[in-house]
C-alpha positions in Angstrom: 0.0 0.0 0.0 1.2 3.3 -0.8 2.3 5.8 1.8 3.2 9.5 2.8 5.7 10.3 5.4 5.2 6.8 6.2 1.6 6.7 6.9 -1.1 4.6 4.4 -3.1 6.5 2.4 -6.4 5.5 4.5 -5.1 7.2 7.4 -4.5 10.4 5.3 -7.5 10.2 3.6 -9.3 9.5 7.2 -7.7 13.1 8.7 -8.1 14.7 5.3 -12.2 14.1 6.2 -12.0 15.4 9.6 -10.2 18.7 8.3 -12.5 19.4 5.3 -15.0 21.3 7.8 -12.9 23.4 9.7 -11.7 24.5 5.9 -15.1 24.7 5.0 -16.3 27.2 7.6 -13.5 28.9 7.4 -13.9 30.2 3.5 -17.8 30.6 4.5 -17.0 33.2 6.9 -17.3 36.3 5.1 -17.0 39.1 7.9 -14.3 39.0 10.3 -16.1 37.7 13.6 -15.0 37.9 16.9 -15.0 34.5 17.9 -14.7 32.9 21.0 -12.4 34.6 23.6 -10.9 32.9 26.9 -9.3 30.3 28.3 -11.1 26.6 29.2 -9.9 23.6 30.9 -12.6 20.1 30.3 -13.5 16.5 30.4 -12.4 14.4 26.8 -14.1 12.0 26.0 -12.0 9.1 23.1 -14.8 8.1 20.3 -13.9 5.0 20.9 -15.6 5.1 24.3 -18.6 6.5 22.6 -18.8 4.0 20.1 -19.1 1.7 22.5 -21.5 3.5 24.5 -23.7 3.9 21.3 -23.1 0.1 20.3 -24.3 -0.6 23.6 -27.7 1.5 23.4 -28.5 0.3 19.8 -28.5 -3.0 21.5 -31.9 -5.0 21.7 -33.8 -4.7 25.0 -32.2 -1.0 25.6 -35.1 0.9 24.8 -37.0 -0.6 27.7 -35.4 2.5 29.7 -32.7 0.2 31.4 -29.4 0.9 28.6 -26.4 -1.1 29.1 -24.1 1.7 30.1 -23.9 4.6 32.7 -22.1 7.7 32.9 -19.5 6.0 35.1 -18.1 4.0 32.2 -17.0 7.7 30.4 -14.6 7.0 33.4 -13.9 3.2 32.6 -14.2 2.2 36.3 -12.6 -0.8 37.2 -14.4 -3.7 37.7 -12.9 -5.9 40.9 -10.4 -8.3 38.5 -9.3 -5.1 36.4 -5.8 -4.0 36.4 -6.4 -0.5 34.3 -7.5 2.1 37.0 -9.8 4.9 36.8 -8.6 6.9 33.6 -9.4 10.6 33.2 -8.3 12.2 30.3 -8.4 16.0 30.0 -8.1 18.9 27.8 -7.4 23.2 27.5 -6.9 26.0 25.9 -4.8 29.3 27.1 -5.9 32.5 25.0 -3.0 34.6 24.5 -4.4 38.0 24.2 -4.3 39.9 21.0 -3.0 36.9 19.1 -4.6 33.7 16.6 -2.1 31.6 18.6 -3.7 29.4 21.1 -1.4 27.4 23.6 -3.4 24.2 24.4 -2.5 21.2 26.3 -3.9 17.2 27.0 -3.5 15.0 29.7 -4.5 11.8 30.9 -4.1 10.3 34.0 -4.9 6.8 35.3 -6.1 7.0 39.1 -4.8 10.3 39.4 -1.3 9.2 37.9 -0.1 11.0 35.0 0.2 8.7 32.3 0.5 11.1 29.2 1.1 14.9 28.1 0.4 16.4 24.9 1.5 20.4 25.0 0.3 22.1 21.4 0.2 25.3 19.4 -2.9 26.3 17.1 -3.7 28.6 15.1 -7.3 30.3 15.9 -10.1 31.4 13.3 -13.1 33.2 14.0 -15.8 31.6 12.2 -18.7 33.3 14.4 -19.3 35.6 17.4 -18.7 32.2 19.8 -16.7 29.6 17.9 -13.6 28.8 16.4 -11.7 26.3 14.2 -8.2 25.7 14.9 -5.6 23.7 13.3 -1.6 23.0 15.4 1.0 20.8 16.1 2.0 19.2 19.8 4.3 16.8 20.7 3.3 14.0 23.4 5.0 12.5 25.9 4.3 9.2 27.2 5.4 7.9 30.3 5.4 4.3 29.5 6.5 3.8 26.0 4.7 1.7 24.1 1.5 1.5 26.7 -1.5 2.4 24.4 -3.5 5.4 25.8 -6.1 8.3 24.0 -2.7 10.3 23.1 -0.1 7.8 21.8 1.3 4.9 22.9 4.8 6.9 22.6 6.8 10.1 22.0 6.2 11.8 19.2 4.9 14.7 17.0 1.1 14.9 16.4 -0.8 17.1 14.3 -4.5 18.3 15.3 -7.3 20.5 14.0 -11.0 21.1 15.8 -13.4 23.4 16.4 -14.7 25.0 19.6 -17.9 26.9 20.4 -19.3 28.9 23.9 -22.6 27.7 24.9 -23.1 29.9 27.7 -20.4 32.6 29.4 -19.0 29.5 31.0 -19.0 26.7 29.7 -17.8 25.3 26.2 -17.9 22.6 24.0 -14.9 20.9 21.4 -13.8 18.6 19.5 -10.7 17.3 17.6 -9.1 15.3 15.5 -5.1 14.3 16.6 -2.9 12.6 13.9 0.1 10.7 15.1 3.2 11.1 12.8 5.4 8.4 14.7 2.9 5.5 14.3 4.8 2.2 14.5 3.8 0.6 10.9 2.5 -2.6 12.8 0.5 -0.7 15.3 -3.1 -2.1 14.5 -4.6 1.5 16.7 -6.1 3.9 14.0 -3.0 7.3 13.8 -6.2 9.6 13.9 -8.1 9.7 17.2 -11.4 11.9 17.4 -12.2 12.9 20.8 -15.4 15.8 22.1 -15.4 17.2 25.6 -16.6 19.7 27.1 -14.9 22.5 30.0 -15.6 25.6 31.8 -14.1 28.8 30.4 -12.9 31.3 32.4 
């Protein structure tokens, strides 16, 4: 299969797909909006955990008002013979005043232990009075090489682009797509990892 910078075309084609809106609503905006201003820390949520969650309430006997999931498992509580923890992953953004530059910043802990650290720089566009689309470059650094998590299972560059919108004065609501560029070629996880949270801005 053919490649770029060492990554399948799939994979390419899969992040080109989750970049197309950001572009779109970018060349839609004809005025030159505000956006939205401030700083936010929040919860991230992995769409692999709500495919799951969604697999689960598609499931038959889960529209009798009992689904096979609660909001506990966003945290993936352990059961009594698990070994993985409680895992927490979370995300945030630091407005630098008078600037398109965003410094933003992931982590994800497993019962309260950092596990993994992605620091990145975007670049911010105004696409309305309350949201933005953003597109950067971070690096993450894993404390375990080679132990999967949401961010990498090891050092490396990654390349993101999302969008972000206010809902009310304090709180917010994102989402993101991160491309690995260090993937080991027989890693069977998908480079590109979609994840939506939400987080209080301040």
């Amino acid at each position: 299969m053919k490649s770029v910078l060492g990554l399948p075309f799939p994979s390419l084609i899969c992040f080109g797909l989750a970049i197309a809106p950001s572009i779109l609503l970018a060349q839609s905006a004809s005025a030159q909006p505000q956006g939205m201003q401030g700083s936010y820390v929040g919860v991230t949520v992995d769409s692999s955990k709500t495919n799951e969650m969604l697999q689960s309430f598609m499931e038959p006997g889960t529209w009798d008002g009992s689904p096979t999931w609660s909001p506990s498992e966003l945290w993936q509580e352990p059961t009594d013979n698990s070994n993985v923890g409680i895992e927490n992953q979370f995300q945030g953004r630091l407005d630098l005043p008078n600037s398109k530059i965003s410094a933003r910043g992931s982590v994800f802990l497993v019962d309260k232990e950092v596990k993994a650290v992605m620091p990145m720089l975007s670049y911010d566009l105004a696409v309305s009075g309350n949201t933005n689309v953003y597109a950067g470059a971070g690096y993450t650094f894993v404390k375990t090489p080679e132990q999967a998590t949401p961010l990498g299972d090891r050092n490396g560059i990654v390349l993101t682009t999302g969008v972000e919108a206010a809902v009310s004065d304090g709180i917010v609501i994102y989402g993101d797509a991160k491309l690995r560029l260090n993937r080991d070629r027989a890693d069977t996880n998908p480079p590109v990892r979609v994840q939506v949270g939400a987080g209080y801005r301040f």
